[in-house]
N, C-alpha and C positions, 0 to 999 in steps of 0.2 A: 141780100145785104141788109137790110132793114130787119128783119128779124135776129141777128146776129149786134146790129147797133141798141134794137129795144134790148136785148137780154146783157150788153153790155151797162146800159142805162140802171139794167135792174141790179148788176154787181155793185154801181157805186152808189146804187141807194142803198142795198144792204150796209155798203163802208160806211154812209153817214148815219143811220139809223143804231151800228153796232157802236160806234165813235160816240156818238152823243146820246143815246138811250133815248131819243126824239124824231119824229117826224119830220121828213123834209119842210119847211116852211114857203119852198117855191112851190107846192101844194094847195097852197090856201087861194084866195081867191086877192086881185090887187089891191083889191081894198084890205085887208088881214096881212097882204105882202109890207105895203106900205106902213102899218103899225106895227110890223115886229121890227122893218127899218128905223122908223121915227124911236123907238124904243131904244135900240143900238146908240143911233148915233144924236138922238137930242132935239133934233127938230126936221121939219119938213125940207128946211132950207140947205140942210145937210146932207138928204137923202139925195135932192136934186143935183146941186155939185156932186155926188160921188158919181150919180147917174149920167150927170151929162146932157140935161134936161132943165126944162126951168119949173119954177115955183109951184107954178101955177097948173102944171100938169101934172104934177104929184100931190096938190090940193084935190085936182079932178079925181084922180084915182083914190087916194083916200073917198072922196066924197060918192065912192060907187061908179065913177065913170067910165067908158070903155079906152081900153091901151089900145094903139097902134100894134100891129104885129112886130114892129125891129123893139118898139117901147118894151110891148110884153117880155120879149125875149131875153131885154135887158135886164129887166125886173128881176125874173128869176133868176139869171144866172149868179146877180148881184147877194140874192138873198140867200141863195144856195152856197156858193165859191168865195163869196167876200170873207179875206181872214177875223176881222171885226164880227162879223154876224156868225160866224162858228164860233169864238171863241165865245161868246152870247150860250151858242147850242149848250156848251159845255161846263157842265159845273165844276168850280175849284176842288171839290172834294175829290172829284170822282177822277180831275186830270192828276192829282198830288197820290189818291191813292195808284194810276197805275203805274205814275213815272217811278213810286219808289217802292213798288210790292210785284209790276210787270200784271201779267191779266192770262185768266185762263179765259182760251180762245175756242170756241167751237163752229165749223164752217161744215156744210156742204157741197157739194159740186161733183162736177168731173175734174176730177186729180188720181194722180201715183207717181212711182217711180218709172225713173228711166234707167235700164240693165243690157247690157251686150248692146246695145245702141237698138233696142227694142224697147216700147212705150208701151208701159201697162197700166193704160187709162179704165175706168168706170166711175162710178156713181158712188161717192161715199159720205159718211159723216167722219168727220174728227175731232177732238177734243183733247187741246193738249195746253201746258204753261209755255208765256214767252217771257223771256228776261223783262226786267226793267230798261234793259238798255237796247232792246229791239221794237219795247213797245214805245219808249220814247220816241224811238226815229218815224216809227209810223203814225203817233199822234202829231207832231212838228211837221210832216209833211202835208196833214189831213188837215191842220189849222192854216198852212197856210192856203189851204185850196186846191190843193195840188192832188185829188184824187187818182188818178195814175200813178206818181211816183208812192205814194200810201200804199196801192195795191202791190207793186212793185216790191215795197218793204213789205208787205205782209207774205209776198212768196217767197220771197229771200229767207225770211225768218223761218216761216215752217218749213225750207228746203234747210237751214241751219240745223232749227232745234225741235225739230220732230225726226224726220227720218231725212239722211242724207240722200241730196239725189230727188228728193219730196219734191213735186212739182203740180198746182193749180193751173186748170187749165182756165181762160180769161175771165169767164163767166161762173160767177158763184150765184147757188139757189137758196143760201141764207151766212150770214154771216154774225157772230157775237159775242160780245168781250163781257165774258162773265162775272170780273172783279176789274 
């Protein structure tokens, strides 16, 4: 099971990596965590209220301190998942071009069709366009943090508008929105 959850983890890094053309920020270290926060939302004081945390422990951690294990946990999921600190990820240009131009998408993985109710899976790459109005559903999903239903909309679409029947299976080994 843990190997099946890492290579799960590594599909929704590829989603935000292709989503925002940026590296995860729950990556960094807390102190790097806490300044891309303070950044977002304006002050320290703001990070803590979102956190759930006082002041003064996100002073610490800015100031090089060690998290608490549930702290750490919180940290990144906050910095990762928070729709504020994605919408940060992503530049106006690049959300305005694909809501109204859609994006050519290229993934790998195990994917194919399903025929006579036999599943004809392997290892492939693809590379195809998705409408403006598929890519919008999986950007609004992805801003709000909602990494599975994004992924969700991104199989739906390439079962739409690649090949009918098209189907990803959980785990992608690279994912990216080329416009």
């Amino acid at each position: 099971m843990f190997g099946r959850r890492k290579k799960q983890k590594a599909t929704k890094d590829a989603l935000y990596r292709g989503m925002s053309r940026k590296n995860d920020p729950s990556k960094g270290s807390a102190k790097d965590m806490v300044a891309s926060a303070e950044k977002v939302l304006g002050s320290k004081k703001e990070v803590a209220r979102r956190l759930g945390v006082s002041e003064r422990s996100v002073q610490r951690w800015a100031a090089g301190g060690k998290l608490r294990w549930g702290n750490a946990s919180k940290l990144k999921d906050f910095v990762r998942n928070d729709p504020d600190m994605r919408r940060a990820q992503l530049s106006d240009l690049r959300e305005a071009r694909i809501r109204n131009q859609g994006s050519r998408v290229k993934v790998s993985g195990n994917m194919g069709v399903t025929s006579a109710g036999k599943k004809y899976r392997r290892s492939r790459a693809i590379e195809t366009e998705l409408s403006p109005e598929a890519m919008g559903e999986i950007m609004d999903k992805w801003l709000a943090g909602n990494d599975d239903e994004a992924l969700a909309a991104l199989h739906e679409a390439l079962g739409n508008e690649y090949v009918s029947g098209f189907e990803l299976d959980d785990v992608l080994e690279n994912l990216e929105f080329l416009r």
